[in-house]
C-alpha positions as CSV (number, residue, x, y, z in Angstrom):
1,X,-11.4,-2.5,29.5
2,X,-10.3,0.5,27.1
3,X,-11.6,0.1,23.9
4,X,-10.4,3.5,22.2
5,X,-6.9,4.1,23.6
6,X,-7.0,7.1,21.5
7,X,-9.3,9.1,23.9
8,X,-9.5,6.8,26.7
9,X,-12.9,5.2,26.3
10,X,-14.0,2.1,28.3
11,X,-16.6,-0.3,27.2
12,X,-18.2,0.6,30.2
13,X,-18.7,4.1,28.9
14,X,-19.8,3.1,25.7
15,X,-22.3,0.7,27.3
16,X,-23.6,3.7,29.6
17,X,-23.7,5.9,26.5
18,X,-25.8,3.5,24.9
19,X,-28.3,3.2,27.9
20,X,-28.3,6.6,27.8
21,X,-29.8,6.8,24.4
22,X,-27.2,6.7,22.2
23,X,-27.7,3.9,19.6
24,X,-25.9,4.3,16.8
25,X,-22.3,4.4,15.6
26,X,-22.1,7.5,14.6
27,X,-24.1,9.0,17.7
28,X,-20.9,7.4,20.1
29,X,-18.6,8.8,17.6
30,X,-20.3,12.0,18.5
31,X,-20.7,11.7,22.1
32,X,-17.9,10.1,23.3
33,X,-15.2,10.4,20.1
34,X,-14.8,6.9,19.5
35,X,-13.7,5.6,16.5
36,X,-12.5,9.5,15.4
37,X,-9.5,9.2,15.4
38,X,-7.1,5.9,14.7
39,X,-10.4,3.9,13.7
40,X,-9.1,1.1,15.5
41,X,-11.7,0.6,17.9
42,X,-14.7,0.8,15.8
43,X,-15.0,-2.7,15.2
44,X,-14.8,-3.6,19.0
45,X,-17.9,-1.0,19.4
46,X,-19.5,-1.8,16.7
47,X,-19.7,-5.2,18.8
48,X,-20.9,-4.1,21.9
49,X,-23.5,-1.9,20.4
50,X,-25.1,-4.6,18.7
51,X,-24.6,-6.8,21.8
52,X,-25.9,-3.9,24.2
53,X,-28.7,-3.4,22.0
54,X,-29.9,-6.7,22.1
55,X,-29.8,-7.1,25.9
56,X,-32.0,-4.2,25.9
57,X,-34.5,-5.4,23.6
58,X,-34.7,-8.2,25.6
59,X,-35.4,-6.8,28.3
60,X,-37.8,-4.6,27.5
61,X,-39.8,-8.2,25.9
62,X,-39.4,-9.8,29.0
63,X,-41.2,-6.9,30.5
64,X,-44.1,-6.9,28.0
């Protein structure tokens, strides 16, 4: 699903992003551009970063 129309980002980008490394707001407005522009998507991303995050701390207690 796109979640910045602006540049053409897909949650699945900003999850990968995220997995990648990048975990905060301002490091996916860096990488990827989101939320530069029209701002309209940054509360959508703001939501799957905290729900992306999670999942991977999770995980990584699971795996402890």
């Amino acid at each position: 699903m796109y979640i910045c129309i602006c540049h053409g980002i897909t949650d699945t980008s900003i999850e990968s992003a995220i997995e990648e490394g990048t975990v905060t707001m301002k490091g996916l407005s860096k990488k990827l551009r989101v939320g530069s522009q029209c701002g309209q998507c940054c509360a959508c991303t703001k939501k799957i970063l905290t729900k992306k995050l999670l999942q991977i701390s999770e995980r990584q207690s699971t795996a402890a």
